[in-house]
Predicted model as a PDB file, atoms N, CA, C, CB and O in Angstrom, pLDDT in the B-factor column:
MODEL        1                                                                  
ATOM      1  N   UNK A   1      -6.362 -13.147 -21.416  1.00 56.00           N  
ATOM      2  CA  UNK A   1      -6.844 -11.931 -20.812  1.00 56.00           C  
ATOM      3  C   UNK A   1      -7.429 -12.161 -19.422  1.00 56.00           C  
ATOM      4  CB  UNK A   1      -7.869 -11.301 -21.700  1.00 56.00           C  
ATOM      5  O   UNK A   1      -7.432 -11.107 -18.785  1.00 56.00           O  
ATOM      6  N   UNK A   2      -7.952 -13.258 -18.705  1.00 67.00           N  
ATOM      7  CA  UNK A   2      -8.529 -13.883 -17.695  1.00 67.00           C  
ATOM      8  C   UNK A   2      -7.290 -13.437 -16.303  1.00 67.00           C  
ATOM      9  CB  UNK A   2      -8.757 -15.677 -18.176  1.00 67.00           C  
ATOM     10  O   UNK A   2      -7.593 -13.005 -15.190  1.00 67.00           O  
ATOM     11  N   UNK A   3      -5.924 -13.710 -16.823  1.00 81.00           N  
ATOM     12  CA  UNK A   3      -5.030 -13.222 -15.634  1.00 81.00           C  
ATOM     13  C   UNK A   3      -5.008 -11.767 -15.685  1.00 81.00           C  
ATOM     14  CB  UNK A   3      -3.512 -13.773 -15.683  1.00 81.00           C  
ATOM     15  O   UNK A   3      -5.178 -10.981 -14.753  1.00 81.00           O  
ATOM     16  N   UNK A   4      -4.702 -11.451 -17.295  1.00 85.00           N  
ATOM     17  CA  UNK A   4      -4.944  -9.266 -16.759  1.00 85.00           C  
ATOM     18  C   UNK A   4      -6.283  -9.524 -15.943  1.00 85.00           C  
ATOM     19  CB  UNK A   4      -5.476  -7.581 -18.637  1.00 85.00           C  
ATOM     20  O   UNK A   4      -6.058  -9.903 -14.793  1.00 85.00           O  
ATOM     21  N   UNK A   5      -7.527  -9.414 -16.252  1.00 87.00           N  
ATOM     22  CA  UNK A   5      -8.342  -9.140 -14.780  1.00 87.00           C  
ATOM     23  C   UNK A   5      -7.984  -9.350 -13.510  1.00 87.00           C  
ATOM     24  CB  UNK A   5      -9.383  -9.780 -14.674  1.00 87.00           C  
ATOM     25  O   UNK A   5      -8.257  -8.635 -12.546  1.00 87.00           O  
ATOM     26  N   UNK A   6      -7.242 -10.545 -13.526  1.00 88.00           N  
ATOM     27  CA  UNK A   6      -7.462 -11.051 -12.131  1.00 88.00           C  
ATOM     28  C   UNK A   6      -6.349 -10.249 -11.385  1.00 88.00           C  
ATOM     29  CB  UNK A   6      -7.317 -12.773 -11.966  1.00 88.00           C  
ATOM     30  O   UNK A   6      -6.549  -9.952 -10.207  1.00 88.00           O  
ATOM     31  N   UNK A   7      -4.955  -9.807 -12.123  1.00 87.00           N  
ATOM     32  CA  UNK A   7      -4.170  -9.101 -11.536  1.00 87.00           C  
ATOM     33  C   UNK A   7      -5.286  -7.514 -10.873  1.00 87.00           C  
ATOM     34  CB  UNK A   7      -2.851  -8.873 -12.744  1.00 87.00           C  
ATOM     35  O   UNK A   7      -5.578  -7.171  -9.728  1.00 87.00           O  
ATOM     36  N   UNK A   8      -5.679  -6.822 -12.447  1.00 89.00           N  
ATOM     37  CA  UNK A   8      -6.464  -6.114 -12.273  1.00 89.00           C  
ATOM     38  C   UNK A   8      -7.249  -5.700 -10.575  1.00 89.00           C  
ATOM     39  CB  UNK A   8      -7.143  -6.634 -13.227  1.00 89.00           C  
ATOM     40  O   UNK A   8      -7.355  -4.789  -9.754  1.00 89.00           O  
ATOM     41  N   UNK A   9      -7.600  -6.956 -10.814  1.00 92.00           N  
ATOM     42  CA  UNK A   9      -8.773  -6.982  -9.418  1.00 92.00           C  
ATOM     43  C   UNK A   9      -8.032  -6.987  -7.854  1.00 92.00           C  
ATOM     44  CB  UNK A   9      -9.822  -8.667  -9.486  1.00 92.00           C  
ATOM     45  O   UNK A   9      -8.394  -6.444  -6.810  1.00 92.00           O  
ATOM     46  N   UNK A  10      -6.988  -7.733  -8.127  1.00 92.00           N  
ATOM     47  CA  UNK A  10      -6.129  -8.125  -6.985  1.00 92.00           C  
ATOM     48  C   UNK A  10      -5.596  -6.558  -6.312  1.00 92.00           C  
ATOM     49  CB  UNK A  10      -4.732  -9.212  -7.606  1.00 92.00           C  
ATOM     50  O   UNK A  10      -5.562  -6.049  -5.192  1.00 92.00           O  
ATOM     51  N   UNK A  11      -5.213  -6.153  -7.724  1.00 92.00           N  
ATOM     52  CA  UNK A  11      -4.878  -4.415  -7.205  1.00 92.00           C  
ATOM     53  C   UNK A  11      -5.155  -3.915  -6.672  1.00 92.00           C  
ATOM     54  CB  UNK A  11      -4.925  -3.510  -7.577  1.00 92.00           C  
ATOM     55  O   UNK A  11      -4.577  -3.502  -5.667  1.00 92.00           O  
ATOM     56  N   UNK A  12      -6.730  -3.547  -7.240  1.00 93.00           N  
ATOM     57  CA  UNK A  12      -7.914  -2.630  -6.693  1.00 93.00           C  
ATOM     58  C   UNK A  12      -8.525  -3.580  -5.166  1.00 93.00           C  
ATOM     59  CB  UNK A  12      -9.375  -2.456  -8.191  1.00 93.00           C  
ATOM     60  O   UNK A  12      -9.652  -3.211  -4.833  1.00 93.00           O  
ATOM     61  N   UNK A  13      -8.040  -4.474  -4.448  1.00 94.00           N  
ATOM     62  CA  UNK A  13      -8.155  -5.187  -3.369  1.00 94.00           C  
ATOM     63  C   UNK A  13      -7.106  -4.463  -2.403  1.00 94.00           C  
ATOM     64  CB  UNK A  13      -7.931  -6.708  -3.665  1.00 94.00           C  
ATOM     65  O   UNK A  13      -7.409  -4.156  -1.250  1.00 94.00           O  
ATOM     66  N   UNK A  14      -5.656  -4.175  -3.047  1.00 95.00           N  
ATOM     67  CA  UNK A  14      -4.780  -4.464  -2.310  1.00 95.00           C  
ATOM     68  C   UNK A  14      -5.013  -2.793  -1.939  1.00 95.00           C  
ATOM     69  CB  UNK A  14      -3.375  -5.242  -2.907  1.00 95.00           C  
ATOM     70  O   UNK A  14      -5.762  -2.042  -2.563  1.00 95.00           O  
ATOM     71  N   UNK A  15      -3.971  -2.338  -0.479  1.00 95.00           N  
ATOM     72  CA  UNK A  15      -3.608  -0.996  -0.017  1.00 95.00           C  
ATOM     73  C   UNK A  15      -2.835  -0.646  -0.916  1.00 95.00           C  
ATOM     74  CB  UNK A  15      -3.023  -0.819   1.261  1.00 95.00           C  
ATOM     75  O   UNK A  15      -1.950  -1.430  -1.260  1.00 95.00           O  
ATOM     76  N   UNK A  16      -3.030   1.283  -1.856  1.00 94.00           N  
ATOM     77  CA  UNK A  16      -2.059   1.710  -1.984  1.00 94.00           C  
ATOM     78  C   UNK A  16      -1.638   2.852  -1.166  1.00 94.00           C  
ATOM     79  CB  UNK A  16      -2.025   1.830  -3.039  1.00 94.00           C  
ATOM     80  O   UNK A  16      -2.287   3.363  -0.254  1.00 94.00           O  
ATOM     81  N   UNK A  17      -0.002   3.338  -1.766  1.00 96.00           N  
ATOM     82  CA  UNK A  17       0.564   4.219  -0.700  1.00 96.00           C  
ATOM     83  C   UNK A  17       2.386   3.559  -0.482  1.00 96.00           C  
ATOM     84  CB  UNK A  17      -0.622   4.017   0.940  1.00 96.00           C  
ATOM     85  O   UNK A  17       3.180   2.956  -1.204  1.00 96.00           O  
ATOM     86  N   UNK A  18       2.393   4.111   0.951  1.00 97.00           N  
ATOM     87  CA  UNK A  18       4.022   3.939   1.443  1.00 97.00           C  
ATOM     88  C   UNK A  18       3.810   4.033   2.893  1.00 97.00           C  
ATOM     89  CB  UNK A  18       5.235   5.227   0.870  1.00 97.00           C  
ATOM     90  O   UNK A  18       2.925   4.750   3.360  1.00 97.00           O  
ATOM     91  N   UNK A  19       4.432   3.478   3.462  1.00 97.00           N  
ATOM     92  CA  UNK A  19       4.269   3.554   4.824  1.00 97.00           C  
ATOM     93  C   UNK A  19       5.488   4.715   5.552  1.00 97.00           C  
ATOM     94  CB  UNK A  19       4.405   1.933   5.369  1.00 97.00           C  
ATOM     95  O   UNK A  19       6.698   4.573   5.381  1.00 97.00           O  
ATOM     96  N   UNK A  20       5.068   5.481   6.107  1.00 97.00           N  
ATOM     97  CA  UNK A  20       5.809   6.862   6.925  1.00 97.00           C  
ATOM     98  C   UNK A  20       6.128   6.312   8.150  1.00 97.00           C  
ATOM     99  CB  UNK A  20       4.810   8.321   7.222  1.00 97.00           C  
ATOM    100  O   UNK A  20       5.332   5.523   8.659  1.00 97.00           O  
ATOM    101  N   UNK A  21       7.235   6.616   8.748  1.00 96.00           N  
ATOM    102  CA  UNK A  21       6.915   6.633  10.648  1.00 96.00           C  
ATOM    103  C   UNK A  21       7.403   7.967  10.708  1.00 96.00           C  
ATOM    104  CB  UNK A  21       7.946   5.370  11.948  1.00 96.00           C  
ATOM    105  O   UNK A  21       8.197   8.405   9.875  1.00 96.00           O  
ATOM    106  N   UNK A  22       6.881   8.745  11.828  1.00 96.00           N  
ATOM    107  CA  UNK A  22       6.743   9.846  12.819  1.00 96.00           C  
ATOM    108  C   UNK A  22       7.428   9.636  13.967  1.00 96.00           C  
ATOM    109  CB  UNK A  22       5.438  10.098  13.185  1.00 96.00           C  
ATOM    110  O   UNK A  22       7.159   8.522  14.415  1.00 96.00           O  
ATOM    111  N   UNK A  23       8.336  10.344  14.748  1.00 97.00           N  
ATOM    112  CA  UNK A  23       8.860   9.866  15.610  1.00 97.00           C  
ATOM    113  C   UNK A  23       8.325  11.485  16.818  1.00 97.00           C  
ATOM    114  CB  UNK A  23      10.596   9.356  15.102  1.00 97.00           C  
ATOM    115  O   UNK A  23       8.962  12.533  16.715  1.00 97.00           O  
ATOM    116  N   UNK A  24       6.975  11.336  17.966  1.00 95.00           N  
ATOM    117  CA  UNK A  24       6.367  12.547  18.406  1.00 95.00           C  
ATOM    118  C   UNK A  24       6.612  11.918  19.702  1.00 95.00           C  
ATOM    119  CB  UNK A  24       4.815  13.052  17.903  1.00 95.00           C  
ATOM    120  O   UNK A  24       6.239  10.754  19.846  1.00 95.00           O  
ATOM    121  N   UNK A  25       7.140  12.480  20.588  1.00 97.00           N  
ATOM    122  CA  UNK A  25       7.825  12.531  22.011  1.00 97.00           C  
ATOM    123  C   UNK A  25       8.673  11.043  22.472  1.00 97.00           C  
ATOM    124  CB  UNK A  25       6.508  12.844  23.188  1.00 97.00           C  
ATOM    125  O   UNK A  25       8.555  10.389  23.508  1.00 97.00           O  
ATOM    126  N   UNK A  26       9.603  10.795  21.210  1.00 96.00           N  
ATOM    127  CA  UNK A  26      10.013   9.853  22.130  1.00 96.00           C  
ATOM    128  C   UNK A  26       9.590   8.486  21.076  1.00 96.00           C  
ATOM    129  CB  UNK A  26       9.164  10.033  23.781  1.00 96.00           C  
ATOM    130  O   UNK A  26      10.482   7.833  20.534  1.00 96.00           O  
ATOM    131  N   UNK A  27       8.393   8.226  20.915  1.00 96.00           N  
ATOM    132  CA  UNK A  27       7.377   7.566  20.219  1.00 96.00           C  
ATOM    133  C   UNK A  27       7.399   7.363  18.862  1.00 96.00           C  
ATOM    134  CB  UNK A  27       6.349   8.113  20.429  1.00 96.00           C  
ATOM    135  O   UNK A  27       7.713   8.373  18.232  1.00 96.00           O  
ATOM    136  N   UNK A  28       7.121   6.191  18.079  1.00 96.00           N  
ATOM    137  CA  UNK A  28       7.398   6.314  16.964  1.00 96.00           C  
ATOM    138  C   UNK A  28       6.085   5.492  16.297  1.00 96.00           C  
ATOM    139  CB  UNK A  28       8.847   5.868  16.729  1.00 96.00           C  
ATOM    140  O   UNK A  28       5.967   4.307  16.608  1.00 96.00           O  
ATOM    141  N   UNK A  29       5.224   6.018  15.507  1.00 97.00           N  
ATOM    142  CA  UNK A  29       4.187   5.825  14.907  1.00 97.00           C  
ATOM    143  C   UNK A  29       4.205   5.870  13.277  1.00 97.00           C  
ATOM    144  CB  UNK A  29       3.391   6.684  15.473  1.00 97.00           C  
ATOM    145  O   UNK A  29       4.972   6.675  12.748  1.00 97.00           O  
ATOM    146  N   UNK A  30       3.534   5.184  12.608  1.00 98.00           N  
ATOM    147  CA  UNK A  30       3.738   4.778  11.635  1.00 98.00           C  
ATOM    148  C   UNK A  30       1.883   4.698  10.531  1.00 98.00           C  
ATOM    149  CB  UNK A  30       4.641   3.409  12.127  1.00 98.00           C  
ATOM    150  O   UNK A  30       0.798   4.145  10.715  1.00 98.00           O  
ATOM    151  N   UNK A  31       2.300   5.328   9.778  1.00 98.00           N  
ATOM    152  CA  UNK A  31       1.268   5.914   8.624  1.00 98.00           C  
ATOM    153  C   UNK A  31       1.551   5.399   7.732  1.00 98.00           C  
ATOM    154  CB  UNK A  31       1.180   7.252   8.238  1.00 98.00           C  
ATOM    155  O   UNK A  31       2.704   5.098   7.421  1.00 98.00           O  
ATOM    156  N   UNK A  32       0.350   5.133   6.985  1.00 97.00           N  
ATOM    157  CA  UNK A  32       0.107   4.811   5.362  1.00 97.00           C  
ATOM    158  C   UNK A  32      -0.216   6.170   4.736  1.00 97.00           C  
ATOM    159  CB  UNK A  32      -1.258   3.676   5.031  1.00 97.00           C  
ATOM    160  O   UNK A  32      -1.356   6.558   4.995  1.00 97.00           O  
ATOM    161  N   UNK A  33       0.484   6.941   4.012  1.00 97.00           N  
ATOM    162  CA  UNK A  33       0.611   7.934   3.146  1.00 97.00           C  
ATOM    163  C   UNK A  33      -0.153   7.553   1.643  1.00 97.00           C  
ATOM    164  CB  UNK A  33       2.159   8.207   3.053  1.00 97.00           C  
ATOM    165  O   UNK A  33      -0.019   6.416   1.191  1.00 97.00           O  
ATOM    166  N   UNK A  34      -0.680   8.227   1.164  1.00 96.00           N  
ATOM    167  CA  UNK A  34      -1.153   7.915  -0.474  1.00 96.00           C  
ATOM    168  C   UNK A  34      -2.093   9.360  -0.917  1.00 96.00           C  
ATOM    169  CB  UNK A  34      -2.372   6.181  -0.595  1.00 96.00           C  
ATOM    170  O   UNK A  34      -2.795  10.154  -0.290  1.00 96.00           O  
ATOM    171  N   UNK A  35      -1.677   9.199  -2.332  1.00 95.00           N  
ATOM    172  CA  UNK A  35      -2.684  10.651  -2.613  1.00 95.00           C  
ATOM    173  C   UNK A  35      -4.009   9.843  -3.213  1.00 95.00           C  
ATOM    174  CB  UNK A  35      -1.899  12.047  -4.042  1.00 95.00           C  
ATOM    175  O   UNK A  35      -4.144   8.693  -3.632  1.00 95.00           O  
ATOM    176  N   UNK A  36      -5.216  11.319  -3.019  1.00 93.00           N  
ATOM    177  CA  UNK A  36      -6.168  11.324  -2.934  1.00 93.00           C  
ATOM    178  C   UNK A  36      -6.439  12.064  -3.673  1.00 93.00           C  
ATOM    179  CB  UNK A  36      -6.524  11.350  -2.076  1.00 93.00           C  
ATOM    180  O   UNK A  36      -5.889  13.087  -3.264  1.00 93.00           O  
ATOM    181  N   UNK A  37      -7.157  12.389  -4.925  1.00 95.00           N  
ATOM    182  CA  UNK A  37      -7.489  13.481  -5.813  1.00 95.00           C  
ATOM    183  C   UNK A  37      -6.351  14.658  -5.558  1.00 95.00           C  
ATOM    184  CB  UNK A  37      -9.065  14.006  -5.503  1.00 95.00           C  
ATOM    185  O   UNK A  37      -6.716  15.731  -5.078  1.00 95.00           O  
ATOM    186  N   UNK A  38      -5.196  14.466  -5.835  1.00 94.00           N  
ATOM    187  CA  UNK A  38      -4.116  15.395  -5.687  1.00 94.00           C  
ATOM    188  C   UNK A  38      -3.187  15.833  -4.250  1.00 94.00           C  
ATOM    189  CB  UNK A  38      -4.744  16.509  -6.153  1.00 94.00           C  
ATOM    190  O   UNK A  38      -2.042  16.262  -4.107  1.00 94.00           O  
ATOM    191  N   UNK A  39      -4.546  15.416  -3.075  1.00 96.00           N  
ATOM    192  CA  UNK A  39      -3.904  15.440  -1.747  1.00 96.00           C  
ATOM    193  C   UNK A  39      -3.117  14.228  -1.160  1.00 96.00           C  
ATOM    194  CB  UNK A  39      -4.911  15.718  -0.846  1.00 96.00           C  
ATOM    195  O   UNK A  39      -2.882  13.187  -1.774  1.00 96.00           O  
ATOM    196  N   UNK A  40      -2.793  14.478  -0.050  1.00 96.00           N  
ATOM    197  CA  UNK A  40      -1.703  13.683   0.710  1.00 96.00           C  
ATOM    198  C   UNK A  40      -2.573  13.208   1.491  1.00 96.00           C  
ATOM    199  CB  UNK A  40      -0.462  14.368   1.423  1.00 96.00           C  
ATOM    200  O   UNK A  40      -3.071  14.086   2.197  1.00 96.00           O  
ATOM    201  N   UNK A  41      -3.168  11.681   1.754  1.00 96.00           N  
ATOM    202  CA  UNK A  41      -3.809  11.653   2.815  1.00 96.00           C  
ATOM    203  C   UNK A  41      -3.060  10.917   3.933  1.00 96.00           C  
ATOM    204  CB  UNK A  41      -5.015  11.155   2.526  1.00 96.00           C  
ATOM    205  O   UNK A  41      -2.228  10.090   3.562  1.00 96.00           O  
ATOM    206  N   UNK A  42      -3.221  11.083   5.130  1.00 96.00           N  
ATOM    207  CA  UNK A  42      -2.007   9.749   6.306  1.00 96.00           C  
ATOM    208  C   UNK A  42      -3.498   9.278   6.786  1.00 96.00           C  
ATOM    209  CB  UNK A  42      -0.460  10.608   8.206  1.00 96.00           C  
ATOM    210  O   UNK A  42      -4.586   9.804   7.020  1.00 96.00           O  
ATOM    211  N   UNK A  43      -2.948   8.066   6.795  1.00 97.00           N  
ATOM    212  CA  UNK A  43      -3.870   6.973   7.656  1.00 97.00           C  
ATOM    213  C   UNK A  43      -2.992   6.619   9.098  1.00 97.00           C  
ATOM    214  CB  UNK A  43      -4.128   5.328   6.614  1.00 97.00           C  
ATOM    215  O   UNK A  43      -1.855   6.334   8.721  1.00 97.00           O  
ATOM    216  N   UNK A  44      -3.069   6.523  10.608  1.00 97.00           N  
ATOM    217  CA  UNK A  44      -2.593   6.220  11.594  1.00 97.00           C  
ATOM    218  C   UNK A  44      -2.509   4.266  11.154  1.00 97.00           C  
ATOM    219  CB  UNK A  44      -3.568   6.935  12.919  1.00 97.00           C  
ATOM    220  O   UNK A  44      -3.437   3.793  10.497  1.00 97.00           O  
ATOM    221  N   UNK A  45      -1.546   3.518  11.527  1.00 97.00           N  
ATOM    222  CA  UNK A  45      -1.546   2.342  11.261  1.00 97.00           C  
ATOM    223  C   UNK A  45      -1.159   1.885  12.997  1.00 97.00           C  
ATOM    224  CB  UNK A  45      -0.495   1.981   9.906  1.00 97.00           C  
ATOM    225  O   UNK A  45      -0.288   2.183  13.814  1.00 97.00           O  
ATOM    226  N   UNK A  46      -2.192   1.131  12.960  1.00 97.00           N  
ATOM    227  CA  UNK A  46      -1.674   0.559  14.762  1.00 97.00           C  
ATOM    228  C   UNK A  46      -0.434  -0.319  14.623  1.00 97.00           C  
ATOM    229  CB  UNK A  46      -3.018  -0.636  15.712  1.00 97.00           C  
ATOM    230  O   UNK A  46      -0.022  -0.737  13.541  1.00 97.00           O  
ATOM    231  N   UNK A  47       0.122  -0.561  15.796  1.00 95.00           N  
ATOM    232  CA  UNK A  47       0.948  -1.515  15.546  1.00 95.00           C  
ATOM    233  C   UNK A  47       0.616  -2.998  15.269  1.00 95.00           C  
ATOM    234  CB  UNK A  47       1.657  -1.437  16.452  1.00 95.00           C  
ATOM    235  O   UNK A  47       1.549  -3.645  14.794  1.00 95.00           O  
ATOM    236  N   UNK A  48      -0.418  -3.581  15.458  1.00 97.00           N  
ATOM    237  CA  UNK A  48      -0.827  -4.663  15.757  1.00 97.00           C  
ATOM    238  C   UNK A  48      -0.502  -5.080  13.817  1.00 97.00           C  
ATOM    239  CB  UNK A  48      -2.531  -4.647  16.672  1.00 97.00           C  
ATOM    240  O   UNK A  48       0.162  -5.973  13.290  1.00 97.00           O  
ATOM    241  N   UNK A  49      -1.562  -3.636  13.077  1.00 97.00           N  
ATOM    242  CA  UNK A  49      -1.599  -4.168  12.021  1.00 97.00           C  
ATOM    243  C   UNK A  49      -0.335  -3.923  10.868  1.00 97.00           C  
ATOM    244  CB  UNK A  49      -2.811  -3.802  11.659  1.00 97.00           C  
ATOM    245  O   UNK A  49      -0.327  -4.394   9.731  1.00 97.00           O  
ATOM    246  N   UNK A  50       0.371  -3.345  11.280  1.00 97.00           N  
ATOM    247  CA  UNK A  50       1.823  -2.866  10.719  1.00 97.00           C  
ATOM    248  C   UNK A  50       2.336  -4.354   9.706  1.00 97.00           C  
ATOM    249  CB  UNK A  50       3.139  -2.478  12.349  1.00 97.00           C  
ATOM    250  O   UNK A  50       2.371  -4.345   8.476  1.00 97.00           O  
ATOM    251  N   UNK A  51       2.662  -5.440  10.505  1.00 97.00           N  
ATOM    252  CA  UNK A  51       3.093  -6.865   9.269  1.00 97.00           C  
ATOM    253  C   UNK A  51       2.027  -6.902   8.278  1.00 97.00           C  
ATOM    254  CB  UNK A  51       3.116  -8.672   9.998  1.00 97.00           C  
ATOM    255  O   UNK A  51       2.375  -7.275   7.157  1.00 97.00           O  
ATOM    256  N   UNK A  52       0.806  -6.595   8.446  1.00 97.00           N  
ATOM    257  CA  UNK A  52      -0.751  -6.712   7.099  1.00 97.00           C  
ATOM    258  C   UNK A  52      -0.338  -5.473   6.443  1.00 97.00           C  
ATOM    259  CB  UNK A  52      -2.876  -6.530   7.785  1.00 97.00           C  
ATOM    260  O   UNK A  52       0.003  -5.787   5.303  1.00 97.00           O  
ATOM    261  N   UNK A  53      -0.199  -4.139   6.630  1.00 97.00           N  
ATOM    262  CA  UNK A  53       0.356  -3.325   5.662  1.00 97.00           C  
ATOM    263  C   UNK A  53       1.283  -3.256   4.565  1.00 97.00           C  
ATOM    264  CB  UNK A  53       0.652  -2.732   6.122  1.00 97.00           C  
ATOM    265  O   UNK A  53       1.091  -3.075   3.363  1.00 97.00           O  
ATOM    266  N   UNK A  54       2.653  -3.495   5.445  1.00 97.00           N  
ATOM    267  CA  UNK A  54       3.733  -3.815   5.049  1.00 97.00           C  
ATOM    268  C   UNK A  54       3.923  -5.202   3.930  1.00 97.00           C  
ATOM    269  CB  UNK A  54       4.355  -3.907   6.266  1.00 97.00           C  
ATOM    270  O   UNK A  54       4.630  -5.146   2.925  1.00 97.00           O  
ATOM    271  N   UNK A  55       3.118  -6.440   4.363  1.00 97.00           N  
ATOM    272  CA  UNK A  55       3.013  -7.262   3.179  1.00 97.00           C  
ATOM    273  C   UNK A  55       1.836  -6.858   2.232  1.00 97.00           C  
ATOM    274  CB  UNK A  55       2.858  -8.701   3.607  1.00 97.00           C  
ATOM    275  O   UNK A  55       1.252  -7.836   1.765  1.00 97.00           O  
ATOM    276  N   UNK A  56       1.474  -5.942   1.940  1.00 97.00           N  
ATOM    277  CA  UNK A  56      -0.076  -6.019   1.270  1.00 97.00           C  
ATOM    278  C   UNK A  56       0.641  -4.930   0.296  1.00 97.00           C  
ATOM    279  CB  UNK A  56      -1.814  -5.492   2.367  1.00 97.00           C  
ATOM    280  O   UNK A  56       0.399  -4.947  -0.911  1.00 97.00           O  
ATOM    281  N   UNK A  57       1.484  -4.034   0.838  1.00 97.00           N  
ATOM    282  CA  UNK A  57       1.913  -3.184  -0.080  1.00 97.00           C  
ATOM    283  C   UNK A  57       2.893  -3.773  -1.084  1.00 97.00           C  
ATOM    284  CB  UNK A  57       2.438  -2.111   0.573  1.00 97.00           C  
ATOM    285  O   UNK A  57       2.621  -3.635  -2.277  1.00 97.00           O  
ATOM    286  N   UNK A  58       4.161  -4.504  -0.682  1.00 97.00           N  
ATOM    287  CA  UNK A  58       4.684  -5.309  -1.006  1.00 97.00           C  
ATOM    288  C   UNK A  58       4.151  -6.417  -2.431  1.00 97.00           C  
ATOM    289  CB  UNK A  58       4.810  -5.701   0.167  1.00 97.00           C  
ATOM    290  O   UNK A  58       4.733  -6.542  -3.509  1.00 97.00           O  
ATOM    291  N   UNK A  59       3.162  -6.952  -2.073  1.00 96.00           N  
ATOM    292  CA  UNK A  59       2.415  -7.726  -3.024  1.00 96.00           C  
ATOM    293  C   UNK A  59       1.648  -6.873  -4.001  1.00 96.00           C  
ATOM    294  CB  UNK A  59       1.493  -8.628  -2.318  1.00 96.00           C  
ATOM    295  O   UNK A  59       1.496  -7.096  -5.202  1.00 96.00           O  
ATOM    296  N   UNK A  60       1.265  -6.031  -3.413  1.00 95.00           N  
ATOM    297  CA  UNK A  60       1.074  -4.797  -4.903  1.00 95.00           C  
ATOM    298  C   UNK A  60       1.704  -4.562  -5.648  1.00 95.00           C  
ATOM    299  CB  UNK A  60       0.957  -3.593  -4.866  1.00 95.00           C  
ATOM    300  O   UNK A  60       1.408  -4.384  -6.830  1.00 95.00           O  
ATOM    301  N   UNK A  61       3.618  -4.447  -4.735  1.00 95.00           N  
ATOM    302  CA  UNK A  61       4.186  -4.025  -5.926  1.00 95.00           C  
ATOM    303  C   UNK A  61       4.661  -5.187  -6.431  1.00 95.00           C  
ATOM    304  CB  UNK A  61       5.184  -2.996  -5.828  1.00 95.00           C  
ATOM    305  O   UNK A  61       5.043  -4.733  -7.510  1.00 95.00           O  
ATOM    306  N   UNK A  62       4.875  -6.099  -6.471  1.00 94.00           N  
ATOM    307  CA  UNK A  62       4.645  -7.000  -7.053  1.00 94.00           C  
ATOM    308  C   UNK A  62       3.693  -7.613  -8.188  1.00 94.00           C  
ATOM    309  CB  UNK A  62       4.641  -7.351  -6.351  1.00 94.00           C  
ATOM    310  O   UNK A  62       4.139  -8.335  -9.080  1.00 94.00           O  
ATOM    311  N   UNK A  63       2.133  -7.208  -8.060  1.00 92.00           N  
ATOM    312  CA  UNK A  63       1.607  -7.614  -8.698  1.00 92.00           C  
ATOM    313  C   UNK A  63       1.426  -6.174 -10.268  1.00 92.00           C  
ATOM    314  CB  UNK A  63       0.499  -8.210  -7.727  1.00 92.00           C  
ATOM    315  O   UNK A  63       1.082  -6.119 -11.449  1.00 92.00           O  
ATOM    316  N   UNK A  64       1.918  -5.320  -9.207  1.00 92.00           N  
ATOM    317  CA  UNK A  64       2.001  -3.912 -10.546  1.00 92.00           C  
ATOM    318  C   UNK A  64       3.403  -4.149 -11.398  1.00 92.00           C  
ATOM    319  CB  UNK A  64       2.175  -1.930  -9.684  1.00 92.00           C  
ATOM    320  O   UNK A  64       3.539  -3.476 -12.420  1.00 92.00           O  
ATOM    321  N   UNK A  65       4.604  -5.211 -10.972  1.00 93.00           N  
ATOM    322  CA  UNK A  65       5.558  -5.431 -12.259  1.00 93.00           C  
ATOM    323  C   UNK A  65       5.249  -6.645 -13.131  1.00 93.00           C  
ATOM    324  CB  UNK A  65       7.066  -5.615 -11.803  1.00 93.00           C  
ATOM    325  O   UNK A  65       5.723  -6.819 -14.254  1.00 93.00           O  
ATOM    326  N   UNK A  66       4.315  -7.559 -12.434  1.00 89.00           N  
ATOM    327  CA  UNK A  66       3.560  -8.436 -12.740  1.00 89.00           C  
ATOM    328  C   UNK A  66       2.651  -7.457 -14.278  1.00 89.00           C  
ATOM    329  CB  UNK A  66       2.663  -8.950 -11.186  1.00 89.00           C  
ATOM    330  O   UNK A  66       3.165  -7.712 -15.367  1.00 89.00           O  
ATOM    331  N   UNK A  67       1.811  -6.765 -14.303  1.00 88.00           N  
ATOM    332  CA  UNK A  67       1.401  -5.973 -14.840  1.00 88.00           C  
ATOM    333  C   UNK A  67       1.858  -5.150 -15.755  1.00 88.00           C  
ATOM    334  CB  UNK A  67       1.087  -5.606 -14.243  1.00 88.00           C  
ATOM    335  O   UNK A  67       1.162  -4.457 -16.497  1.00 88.00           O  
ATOM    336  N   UNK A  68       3.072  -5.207 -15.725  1.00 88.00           N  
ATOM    337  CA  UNK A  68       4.116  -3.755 -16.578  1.00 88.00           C  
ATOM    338  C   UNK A  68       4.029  -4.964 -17.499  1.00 88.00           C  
ATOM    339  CB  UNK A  68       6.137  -2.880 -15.902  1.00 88.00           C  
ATOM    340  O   UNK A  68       3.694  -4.692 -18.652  1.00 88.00           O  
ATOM    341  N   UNK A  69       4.243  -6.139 -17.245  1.00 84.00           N  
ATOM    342  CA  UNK A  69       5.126  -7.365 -18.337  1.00 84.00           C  
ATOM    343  C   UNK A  69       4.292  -7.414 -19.647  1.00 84.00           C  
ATOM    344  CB  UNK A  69       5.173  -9.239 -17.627  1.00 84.00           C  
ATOM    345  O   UNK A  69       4.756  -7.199 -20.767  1.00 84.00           O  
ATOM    346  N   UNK A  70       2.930  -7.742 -19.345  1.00 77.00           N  
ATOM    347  CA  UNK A  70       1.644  -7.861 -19.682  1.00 77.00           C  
ATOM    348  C   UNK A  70       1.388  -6.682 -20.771  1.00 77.00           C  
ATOM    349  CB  UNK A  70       0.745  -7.800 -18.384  1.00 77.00           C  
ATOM    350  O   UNK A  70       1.045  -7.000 -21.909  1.00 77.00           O  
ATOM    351  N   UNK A  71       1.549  -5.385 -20.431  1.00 74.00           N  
ATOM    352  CA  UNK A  71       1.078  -3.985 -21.109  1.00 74.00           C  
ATOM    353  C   UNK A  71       2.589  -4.078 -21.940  1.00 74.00           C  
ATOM    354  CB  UNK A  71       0.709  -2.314 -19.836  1.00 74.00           C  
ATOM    355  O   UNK A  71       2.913  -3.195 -22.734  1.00 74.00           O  
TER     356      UNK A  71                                                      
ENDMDL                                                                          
END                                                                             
């Protein structure tokens, strides 16, 4: 039971959501989407941090089939 927590925990660490891009004059910007008590919330994602999103979500889902195995 020591790894269910630790997956557990790793989860509730990691970003959830999906990442959106917007494409507004030309420009193309890119959001973390996820609901919030039933709403849609967008987060603006700079570019700088776009590769930390993109792998963090990734390893979630990862660690959530990690998780399916387990249950």
């Amino acid at each position: 039971m020591k790894d269910l927590d630790e997956l557990i925990k790793k989860i509730n660490n990691l970003p959830d959501g999906y990442i959106s891009c917007k494409k507004i004059n030309g420009k193309t910007y890119h959001y973390l989407q996820r609901r919030k008590l039933g709403k849609v919330i967008s987060s603006y994602i700079k570019e700088s941090e776009l590769d930390f999103y993109k792998s963090a979500l990734k390893e979630r889902e990862d660690v959530e089939k990690l998780l399916s195995e387990y249950l």
